[in-house]
PDB file of N, CA, C and O in Angstrom:
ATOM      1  N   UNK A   1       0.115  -0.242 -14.885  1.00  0.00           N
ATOM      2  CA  UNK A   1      -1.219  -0.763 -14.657  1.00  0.00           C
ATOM      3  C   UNK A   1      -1.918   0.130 -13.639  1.00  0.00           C
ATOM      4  O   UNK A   1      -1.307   0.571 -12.665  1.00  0.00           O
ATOM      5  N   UNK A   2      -2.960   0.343 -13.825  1.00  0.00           N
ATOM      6  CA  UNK A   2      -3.839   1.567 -12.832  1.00  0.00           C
ATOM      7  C   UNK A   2      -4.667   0.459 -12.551  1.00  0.00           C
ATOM      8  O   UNK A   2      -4.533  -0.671 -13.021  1.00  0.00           O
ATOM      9  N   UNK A   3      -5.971   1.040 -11.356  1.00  0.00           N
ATOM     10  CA  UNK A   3      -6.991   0.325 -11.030  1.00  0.00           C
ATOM     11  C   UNK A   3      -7.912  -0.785 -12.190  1.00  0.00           C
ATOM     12  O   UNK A   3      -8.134  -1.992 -12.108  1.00  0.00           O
ATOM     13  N   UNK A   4      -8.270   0.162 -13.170  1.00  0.00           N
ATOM     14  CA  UNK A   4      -9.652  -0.264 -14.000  1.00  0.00           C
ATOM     15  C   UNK A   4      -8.480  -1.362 -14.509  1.00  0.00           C
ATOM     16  O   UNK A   4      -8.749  -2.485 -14.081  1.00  0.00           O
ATOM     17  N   UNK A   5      -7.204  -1.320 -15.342  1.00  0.00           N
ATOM     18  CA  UNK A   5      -6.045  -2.499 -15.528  1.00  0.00           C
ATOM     19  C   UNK A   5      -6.475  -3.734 -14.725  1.00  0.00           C
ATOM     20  O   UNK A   5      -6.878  -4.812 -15.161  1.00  0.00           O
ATOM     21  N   UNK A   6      -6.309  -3.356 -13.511  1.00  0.00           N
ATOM     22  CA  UNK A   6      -6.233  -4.482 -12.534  1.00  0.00           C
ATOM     23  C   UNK A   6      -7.535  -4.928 -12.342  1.00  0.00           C
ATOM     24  O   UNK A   6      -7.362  -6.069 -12.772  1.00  0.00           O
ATOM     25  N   UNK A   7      -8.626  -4.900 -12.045  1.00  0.00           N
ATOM     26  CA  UNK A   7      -9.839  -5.052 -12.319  1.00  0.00           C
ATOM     27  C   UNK A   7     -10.381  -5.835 -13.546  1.00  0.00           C
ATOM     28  O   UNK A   7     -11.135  -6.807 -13.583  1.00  0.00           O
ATOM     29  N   UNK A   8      -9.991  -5.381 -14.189  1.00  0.00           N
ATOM     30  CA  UNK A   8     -10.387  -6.170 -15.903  1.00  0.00           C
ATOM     31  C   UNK A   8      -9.190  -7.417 -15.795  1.00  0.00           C
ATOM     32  O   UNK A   8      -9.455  -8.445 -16.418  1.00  0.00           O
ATOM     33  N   UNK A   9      -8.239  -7.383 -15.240  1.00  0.00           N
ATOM     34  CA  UNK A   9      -7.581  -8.702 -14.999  1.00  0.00           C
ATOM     35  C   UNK A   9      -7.802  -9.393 -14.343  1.00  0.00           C
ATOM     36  O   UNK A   9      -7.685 -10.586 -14.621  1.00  0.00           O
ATOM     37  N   UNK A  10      -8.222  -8.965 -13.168  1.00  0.00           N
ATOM     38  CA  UNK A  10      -8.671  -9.617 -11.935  1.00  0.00           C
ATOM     39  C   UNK A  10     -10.517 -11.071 -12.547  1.00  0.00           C
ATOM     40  O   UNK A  10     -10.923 -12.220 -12.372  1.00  0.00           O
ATOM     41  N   UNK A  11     -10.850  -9.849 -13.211  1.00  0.00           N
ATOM     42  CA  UNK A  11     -12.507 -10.291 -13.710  1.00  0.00           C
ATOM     43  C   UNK A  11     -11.678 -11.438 -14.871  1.00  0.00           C
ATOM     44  O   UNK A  11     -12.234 -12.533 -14.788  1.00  0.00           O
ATOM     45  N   UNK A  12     -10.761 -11.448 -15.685  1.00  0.00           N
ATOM     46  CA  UNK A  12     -10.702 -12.146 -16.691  1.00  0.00           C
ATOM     47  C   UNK A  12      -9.935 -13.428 -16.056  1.00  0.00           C
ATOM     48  O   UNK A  12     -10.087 -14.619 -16.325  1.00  0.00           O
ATOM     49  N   UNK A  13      -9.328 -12.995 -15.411  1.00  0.00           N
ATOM     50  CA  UNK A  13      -8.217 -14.679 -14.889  1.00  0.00           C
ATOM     51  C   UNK A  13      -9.225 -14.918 -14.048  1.00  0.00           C
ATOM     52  O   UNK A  13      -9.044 -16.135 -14.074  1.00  0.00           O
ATOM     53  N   UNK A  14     -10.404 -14.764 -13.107  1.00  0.00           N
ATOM     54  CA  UNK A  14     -10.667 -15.622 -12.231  1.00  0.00           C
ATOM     55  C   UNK A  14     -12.266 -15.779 -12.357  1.00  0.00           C
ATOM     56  O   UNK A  14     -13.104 -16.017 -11.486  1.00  0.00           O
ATOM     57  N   UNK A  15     -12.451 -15.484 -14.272  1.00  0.00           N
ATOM     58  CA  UNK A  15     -13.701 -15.766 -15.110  1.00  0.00           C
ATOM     59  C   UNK A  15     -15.056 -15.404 -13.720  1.00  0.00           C
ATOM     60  O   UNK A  15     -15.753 -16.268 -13.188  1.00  0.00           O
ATOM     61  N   UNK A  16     -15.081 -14.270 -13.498  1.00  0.00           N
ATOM     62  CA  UNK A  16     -15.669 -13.289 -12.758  1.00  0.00           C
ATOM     63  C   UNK A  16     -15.921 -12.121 -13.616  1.00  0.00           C
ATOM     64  O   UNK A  16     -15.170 -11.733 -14.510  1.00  0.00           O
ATOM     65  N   UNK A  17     -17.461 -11.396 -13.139  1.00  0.00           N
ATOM     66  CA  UNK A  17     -17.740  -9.661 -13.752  1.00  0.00           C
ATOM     67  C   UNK A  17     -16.885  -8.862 -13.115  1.00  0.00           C
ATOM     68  O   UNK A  17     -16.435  -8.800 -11.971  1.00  0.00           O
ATOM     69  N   UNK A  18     -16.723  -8.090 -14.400  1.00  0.00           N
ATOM     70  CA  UNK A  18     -16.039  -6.727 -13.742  1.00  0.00           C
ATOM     71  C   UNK A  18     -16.134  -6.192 -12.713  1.00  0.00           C
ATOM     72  O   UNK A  18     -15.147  -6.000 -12.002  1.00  0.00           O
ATOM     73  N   UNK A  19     -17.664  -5.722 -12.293  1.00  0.00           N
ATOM     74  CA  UNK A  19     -18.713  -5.636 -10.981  1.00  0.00           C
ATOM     75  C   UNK A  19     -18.204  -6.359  -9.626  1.00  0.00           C
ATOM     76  O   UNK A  19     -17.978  -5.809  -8.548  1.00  0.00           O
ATOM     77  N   UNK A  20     -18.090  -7.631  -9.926  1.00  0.00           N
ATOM     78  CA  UNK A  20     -17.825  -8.555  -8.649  1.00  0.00           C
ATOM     79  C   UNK A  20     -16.482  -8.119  -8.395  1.00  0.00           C
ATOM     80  O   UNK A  20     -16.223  -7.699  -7.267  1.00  0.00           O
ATOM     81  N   UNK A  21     -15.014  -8.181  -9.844  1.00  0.00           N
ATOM     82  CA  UNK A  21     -14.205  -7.997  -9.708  1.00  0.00           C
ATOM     83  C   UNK A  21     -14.022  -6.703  -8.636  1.00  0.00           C
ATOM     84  O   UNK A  21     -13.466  -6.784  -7.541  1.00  0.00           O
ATOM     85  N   UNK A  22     -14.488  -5.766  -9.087  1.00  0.00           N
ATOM     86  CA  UNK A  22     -13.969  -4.246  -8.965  1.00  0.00           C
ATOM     87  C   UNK A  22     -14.639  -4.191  -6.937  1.00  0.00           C
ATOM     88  O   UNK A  22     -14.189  -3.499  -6.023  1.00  0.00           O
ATOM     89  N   UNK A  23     -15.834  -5.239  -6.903  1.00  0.00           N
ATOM     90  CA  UNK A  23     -16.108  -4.962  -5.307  1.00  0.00           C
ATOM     91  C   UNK A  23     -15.188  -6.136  -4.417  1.00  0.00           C
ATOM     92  O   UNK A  23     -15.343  -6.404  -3.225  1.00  0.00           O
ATOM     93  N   UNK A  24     -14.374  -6.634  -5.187  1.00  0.00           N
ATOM     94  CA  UNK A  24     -13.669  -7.800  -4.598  1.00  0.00           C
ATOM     95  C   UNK A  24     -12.514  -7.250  -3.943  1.00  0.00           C
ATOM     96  O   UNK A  24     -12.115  -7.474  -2.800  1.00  0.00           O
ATOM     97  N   UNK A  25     -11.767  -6.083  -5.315  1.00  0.00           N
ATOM     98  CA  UNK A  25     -10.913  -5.413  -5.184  1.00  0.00           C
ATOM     99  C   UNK A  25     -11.134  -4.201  -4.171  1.00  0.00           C
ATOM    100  O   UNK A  25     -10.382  -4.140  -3.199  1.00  0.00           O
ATOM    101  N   UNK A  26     -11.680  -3.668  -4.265  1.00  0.00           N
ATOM    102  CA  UNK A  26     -12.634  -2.758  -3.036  1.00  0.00           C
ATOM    103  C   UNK A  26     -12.422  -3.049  -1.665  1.00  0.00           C
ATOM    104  O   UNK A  26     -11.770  -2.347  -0.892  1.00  0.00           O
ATOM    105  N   UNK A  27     -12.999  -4.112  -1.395  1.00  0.00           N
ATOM    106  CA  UNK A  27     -13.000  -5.430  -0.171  1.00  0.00           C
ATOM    107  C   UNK A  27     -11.591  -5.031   0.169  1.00  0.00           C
ATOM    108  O   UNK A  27     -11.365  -4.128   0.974  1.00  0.00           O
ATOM    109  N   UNK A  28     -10.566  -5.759  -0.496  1.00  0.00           N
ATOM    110  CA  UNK A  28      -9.313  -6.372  -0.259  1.00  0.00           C
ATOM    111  C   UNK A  28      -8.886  -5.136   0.005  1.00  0.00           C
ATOM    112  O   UNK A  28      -8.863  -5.113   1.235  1.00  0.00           O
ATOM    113  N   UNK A  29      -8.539  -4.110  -0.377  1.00  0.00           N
ATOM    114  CA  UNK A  29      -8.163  -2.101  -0.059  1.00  0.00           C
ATOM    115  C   UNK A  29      -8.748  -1.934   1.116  1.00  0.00           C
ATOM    116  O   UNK A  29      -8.072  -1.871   2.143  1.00  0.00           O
ATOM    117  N   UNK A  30      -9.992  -1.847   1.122  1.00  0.00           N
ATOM    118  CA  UNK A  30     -10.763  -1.588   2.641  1.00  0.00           C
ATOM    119  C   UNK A  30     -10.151  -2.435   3.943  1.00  0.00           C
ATOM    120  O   UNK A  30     -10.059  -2.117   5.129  1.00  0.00           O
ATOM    121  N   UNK A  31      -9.782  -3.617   3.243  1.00  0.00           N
ATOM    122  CA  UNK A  31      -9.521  -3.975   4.702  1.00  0.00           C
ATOM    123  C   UNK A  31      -8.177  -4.035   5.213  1.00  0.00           C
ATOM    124  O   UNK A  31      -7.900  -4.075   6.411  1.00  0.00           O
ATOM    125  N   UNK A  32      -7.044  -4.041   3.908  1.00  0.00           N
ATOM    126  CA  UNK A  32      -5.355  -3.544   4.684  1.00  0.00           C
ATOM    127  C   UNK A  32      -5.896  -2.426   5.186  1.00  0.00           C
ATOM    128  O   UNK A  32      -5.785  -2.343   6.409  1.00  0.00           O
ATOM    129  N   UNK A  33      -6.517  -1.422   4.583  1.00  0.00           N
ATOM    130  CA  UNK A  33      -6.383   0.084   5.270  1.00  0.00           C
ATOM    131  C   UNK A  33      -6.932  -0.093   6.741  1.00  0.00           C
ATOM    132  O   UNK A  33      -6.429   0.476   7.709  1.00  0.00           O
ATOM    133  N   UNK A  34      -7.811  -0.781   6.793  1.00  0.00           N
ATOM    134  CA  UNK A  34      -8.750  -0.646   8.280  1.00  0.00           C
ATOM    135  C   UNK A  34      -7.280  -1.230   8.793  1.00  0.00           C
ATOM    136  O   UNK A  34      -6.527  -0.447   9.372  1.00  0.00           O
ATOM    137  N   UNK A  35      -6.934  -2.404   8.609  1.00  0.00           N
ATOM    138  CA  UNK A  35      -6.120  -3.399   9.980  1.00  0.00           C
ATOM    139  C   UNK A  35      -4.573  -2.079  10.138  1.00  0.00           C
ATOM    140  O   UNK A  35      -3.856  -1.781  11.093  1.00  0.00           O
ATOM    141  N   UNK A  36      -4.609  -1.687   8.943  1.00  0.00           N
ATOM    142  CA  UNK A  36      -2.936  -0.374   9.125  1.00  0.00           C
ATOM    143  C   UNK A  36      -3.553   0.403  10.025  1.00  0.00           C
ATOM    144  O   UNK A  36      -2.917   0.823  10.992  1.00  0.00           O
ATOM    145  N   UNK A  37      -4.700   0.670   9.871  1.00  0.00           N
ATOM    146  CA  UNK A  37      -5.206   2.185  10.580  1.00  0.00           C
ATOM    147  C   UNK A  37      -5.007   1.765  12.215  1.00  0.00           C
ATOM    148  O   UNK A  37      -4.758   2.485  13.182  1.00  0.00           O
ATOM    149  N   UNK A  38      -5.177   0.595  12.139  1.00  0.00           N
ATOM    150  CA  UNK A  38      -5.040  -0.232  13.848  1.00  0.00           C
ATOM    151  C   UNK A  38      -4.069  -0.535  14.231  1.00  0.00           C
ATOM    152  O   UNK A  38      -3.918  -0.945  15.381  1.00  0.00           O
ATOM    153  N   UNK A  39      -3.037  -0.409  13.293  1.00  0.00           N
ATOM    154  CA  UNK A  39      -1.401  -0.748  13.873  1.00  0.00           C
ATOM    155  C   UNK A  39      -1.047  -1.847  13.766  1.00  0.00           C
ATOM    156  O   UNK A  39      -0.079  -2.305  14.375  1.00  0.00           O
ATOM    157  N   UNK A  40      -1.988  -2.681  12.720  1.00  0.00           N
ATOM    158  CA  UNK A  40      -1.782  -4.066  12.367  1.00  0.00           C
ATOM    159  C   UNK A  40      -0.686  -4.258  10.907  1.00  0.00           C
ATOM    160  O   UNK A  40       0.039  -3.477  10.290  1.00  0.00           O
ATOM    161  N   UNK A  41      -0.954  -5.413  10.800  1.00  0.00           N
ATOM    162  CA  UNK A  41      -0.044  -5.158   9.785  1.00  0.00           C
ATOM    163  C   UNK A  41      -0.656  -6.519   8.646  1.00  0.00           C
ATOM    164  O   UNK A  41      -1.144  -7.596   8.990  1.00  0.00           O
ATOM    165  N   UNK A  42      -0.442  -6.055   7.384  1.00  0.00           N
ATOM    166  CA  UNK A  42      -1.092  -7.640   6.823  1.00  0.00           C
ATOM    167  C   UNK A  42       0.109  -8.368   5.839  1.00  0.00           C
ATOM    168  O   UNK A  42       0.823  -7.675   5.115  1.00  0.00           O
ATOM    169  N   UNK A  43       0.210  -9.562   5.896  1.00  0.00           N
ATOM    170  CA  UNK A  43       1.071 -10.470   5.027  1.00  0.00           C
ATOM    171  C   UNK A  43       0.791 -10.962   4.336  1.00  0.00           C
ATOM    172  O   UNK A  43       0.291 -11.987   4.798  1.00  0.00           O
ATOM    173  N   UNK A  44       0.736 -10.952   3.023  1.00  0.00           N
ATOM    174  CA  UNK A  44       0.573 -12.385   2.216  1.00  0.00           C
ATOM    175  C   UNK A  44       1.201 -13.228   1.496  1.00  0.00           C
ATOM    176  O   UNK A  44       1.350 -13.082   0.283  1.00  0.00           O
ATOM    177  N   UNK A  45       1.725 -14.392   2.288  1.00  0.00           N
ATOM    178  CA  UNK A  45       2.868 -15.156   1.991  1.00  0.00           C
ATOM    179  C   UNK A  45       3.108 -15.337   0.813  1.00  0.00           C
ATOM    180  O   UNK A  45       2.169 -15.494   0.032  1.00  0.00           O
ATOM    181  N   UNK A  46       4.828 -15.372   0.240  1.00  0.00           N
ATOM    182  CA  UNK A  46       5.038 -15.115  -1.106  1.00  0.00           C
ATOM    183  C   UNK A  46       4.887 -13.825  -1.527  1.00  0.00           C
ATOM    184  O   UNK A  46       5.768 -13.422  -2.286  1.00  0.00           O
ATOM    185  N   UNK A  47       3.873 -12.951  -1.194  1.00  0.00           N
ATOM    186  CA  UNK A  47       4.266 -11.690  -2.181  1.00  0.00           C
ATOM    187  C   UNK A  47       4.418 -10.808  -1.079  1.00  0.00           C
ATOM    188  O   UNK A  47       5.019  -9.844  -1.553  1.00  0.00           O
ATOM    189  N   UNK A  48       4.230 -10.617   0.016  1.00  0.00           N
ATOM    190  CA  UNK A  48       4.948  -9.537   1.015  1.00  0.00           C
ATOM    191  C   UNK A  48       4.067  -8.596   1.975  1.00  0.00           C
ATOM    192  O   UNK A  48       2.855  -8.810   1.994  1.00  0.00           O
ATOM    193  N   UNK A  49       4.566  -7.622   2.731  1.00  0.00           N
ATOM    194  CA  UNK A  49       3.728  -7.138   3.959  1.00  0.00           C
ATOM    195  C   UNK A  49       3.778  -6.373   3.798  1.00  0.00           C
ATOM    196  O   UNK A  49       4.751  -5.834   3.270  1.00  0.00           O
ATOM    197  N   UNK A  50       2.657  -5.774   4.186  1.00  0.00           N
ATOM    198  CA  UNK A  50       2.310  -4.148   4.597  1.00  0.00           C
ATOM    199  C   UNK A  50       1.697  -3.866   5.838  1.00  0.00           C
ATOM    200  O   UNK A  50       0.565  -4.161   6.222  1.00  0.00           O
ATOM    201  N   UNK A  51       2.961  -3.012   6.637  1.00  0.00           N
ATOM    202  CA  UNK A  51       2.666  -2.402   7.616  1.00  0.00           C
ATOM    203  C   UNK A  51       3.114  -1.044   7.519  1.00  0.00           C
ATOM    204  O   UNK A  51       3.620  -0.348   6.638  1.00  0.00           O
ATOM    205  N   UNK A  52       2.483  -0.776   9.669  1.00  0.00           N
ATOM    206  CA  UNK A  52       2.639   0.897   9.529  1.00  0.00           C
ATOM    207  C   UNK A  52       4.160   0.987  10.369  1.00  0.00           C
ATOM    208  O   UNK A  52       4.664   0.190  11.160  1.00  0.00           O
ATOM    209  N   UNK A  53       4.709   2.447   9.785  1.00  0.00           N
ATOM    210  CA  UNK A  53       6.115   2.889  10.806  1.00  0.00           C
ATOM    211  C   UNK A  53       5.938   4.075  10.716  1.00  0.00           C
ATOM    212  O   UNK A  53       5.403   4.782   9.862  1.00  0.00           O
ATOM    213  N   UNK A  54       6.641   4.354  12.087  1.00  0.00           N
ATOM    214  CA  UNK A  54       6.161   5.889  12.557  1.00  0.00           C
ATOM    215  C   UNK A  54       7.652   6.709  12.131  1.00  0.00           C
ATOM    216  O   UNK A  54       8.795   6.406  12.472  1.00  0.00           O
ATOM    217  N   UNK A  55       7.313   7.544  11.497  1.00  0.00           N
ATOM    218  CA  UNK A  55       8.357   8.481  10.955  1.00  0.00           C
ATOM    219  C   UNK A  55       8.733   9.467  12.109  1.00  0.00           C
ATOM    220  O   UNK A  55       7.729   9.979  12.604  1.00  0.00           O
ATOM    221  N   UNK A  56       9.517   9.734  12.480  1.00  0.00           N
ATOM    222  CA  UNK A  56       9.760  10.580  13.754  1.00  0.00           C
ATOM    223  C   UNK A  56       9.908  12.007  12.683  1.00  0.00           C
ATOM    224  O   UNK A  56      10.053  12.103  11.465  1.00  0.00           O
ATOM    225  N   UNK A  57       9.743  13.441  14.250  1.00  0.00           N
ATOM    226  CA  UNK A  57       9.599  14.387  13.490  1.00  0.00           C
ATOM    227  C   UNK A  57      11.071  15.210  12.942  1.00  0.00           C
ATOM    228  O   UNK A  57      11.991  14.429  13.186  1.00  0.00           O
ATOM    229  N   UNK A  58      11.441  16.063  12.511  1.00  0.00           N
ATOM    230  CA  UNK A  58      12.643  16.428  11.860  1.00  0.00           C
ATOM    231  C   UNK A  58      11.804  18.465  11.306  1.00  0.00           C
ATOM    232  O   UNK A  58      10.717  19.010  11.121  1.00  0.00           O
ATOM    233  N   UNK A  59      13.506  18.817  11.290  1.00  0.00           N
ATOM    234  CA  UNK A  59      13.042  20.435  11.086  1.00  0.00           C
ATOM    235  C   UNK A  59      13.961  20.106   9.639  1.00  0.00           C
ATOM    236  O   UNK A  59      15.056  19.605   9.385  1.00  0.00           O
ATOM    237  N   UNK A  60      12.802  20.711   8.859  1.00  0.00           N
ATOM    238  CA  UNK A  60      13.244  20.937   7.421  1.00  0.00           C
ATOM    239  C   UNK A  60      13.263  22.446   7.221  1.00  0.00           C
ATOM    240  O   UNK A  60      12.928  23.309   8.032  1.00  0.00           O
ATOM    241  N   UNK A  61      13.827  22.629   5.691  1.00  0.00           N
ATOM    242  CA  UNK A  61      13.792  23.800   4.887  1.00  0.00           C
ATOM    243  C   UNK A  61      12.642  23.972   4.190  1.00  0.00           C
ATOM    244  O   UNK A  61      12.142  23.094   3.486  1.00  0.00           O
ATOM    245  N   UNK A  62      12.040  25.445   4.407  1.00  0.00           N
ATOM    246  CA  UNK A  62      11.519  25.628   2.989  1.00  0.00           C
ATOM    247  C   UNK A  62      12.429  26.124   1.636  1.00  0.00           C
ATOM    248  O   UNK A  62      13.335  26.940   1.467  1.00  0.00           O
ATOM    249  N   UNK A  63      11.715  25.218   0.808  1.00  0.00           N
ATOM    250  CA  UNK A  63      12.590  25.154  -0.661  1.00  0.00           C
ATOM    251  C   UNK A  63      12.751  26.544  -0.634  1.00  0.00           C
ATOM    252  O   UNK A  63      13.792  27.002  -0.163  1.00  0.00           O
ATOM    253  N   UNK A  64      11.640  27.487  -1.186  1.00  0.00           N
ATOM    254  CA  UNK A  64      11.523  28.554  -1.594  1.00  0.00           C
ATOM    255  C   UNK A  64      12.284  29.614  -0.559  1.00  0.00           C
ATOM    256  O   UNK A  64      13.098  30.257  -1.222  1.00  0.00           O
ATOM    257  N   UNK A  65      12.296  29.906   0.458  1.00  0.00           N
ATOM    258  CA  UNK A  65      12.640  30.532   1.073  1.00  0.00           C
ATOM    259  C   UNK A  65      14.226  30.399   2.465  1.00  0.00           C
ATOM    260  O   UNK A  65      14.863  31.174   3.178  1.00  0.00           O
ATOM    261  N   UNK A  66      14.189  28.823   2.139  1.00  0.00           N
ATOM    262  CA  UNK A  66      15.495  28.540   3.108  1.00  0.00           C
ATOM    263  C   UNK A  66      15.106  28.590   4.524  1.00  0.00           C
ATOM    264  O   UNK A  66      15.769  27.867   5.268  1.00  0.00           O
ATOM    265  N   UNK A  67      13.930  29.474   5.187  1.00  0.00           N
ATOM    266  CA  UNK A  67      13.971  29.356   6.207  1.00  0.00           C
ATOM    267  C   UNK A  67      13.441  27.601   7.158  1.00  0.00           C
ATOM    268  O   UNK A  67      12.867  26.581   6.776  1.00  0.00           O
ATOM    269  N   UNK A  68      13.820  27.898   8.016  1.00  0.00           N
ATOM    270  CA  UNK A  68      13.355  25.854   8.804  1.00  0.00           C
ATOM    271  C   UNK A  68      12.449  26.079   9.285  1.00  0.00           C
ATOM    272  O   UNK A  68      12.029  27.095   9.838  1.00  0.00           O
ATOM    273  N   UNK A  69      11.883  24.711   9.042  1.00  0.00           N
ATOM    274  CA  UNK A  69      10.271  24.396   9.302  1.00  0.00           C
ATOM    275  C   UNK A  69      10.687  22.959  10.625  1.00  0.00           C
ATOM    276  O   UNK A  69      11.682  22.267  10.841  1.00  0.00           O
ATOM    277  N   UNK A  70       9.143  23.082  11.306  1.00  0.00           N
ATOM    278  CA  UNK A  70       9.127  21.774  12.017  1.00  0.00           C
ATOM    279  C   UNK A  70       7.854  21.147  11.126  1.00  0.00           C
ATOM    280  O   UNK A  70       6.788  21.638  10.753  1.00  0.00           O
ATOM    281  N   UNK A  71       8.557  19.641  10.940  1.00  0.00           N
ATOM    282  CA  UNK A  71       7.714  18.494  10.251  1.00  0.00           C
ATOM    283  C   UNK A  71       7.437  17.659  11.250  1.00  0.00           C
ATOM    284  O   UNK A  71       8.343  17.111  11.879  1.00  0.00           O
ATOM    285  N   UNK A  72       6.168  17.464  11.511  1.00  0.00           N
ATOM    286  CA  UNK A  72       5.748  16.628  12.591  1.00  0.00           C
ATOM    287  C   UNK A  72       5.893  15.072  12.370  1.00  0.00           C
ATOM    288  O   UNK A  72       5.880  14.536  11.262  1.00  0.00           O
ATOM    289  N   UNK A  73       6.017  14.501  13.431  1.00  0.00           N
ATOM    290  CA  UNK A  73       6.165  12.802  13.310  1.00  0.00           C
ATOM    291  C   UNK A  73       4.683  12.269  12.272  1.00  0.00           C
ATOM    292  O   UNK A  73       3.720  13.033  12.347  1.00  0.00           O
ATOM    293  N   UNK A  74       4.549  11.215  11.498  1.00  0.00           N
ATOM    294  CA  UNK A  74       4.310  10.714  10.844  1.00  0.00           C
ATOM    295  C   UNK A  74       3.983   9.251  10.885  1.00  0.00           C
ATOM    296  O   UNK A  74       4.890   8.452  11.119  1.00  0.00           O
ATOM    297  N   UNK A  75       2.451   8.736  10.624  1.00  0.00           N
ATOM    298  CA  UNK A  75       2.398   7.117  10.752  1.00  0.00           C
ATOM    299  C   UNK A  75       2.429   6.880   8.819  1.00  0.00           C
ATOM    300  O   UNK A  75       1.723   7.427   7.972  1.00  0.00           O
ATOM    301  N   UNK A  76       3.433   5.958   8.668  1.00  0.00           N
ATOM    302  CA  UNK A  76       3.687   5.986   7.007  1.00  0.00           C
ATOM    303  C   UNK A  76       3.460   4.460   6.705  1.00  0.00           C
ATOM    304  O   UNK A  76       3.960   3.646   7.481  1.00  0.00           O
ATOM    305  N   UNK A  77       2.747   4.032   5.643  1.00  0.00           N
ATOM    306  CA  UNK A  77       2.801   2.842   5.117  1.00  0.00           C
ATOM    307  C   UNK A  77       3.666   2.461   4.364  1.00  0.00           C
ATOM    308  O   UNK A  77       3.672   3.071   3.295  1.00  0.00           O
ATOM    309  N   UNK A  78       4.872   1.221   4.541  1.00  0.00           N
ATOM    310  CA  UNK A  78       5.182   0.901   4.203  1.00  0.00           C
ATOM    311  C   UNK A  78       4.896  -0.624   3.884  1.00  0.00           C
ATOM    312  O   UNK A  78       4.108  -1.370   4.466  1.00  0.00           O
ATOM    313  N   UNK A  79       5.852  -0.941   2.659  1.00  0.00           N
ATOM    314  CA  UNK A  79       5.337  -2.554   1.864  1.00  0.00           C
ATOM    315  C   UNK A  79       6.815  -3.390   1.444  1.00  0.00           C
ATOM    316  O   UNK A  79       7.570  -2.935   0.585  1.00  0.00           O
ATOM    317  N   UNK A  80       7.133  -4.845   2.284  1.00  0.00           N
ATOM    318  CA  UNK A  80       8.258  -5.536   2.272  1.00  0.00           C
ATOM    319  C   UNK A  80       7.998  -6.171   1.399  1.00  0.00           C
ATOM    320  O   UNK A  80       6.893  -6.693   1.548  1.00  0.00           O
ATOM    321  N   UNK A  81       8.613  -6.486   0.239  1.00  0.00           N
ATOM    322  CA  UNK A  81       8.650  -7.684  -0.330  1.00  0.00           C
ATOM    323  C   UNK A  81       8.712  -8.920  -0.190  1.00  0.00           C
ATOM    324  O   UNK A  81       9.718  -9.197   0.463  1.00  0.00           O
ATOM    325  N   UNK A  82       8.015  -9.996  -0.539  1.00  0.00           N
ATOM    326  CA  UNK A  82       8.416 -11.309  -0.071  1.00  0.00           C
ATOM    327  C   UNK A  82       9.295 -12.062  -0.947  1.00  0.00           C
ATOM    328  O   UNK A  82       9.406 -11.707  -2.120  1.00  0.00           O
ATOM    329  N   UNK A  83       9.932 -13.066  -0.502  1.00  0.00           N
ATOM    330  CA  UNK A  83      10.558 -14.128  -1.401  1.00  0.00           C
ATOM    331  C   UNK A  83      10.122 -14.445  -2.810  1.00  0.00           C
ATOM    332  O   UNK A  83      10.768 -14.555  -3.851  1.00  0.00           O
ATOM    333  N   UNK A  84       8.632 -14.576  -2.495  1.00  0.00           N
ATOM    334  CA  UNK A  84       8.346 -15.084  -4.180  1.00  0.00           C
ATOM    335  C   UNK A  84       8.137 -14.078  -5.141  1.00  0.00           C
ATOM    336  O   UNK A  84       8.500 -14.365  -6.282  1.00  0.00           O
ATOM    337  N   UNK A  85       7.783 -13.286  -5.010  1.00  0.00           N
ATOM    338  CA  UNK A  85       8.046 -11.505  -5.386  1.00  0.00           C
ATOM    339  C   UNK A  85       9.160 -11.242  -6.174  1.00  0.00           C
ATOM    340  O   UNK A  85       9.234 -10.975  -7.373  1.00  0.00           O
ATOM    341  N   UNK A  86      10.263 -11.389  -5.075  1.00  0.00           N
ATOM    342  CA  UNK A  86      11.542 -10.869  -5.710  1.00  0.00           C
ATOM    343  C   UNK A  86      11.829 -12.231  -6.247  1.00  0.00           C
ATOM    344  O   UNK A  86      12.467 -11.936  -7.257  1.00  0.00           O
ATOM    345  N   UNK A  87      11.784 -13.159  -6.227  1.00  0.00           N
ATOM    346  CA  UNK A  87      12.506 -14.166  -7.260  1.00  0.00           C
ATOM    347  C   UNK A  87      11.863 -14.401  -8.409  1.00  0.00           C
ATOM    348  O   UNK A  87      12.277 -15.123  -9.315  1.00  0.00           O
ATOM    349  N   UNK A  88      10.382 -13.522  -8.378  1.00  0.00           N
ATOM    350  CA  UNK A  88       9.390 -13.667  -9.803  1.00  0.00           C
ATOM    351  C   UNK A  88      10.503 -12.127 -10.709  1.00  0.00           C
ATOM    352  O   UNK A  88      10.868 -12.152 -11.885  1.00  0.00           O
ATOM    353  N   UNK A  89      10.663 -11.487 -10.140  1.00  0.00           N
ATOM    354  CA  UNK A  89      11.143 -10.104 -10.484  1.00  0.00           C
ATOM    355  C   UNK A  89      12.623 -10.570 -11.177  1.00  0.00           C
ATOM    356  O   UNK A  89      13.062 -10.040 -12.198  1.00  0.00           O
ATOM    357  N   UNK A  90      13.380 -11.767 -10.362  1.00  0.00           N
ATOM    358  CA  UNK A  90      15.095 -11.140 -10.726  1.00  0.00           C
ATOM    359  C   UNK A  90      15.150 -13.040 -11.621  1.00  0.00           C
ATOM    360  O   UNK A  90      16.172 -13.426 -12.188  1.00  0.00           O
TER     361      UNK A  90
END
């Protein structure tokens, strides 16, 4: 399922326009990203959280050449599953 997928589902189960759908969906993106960008984190009970973790830095290889690189530390989004999630899944 890609965006326009989710959108046209979103508009059909909750007998809403595409339009409204697609700025609803918009909304809801804009604002995990703002509260992650702040070091927040968002939950939504039953289907799970998304927050930020800081990847510490590490010296890698380049593929091509073998020689080591420094990879700088990293703020990475990650997403927990919740209970109702995984028991819809298994």
């Amino acid at each position: 399922m890609n965006k326009t997928d989710l959108i046209e589902h979103i508009a059909k189960h909750a007998d809403i326009s595409k339009a409204a759908a697609g700025r609803a969906l918009e909304a809801m993106l804009g604002a995990v990203t703002n509260t992650l960008k702040k070091g927040g984190s968002v939950s939504l009970v039953g289907f799970g959280t998304f927050a930020v973790t800081k990847r510490a830095g590490r010296t890698g290889r380049n593929p091509r050449t073998g020689k080591a690189i420094t990879i700088d530390e990293a703020q990475v989004p990650k997403f927990r599953p919740g209970k109702g999630l995984k028991d819809a899944l298994n």
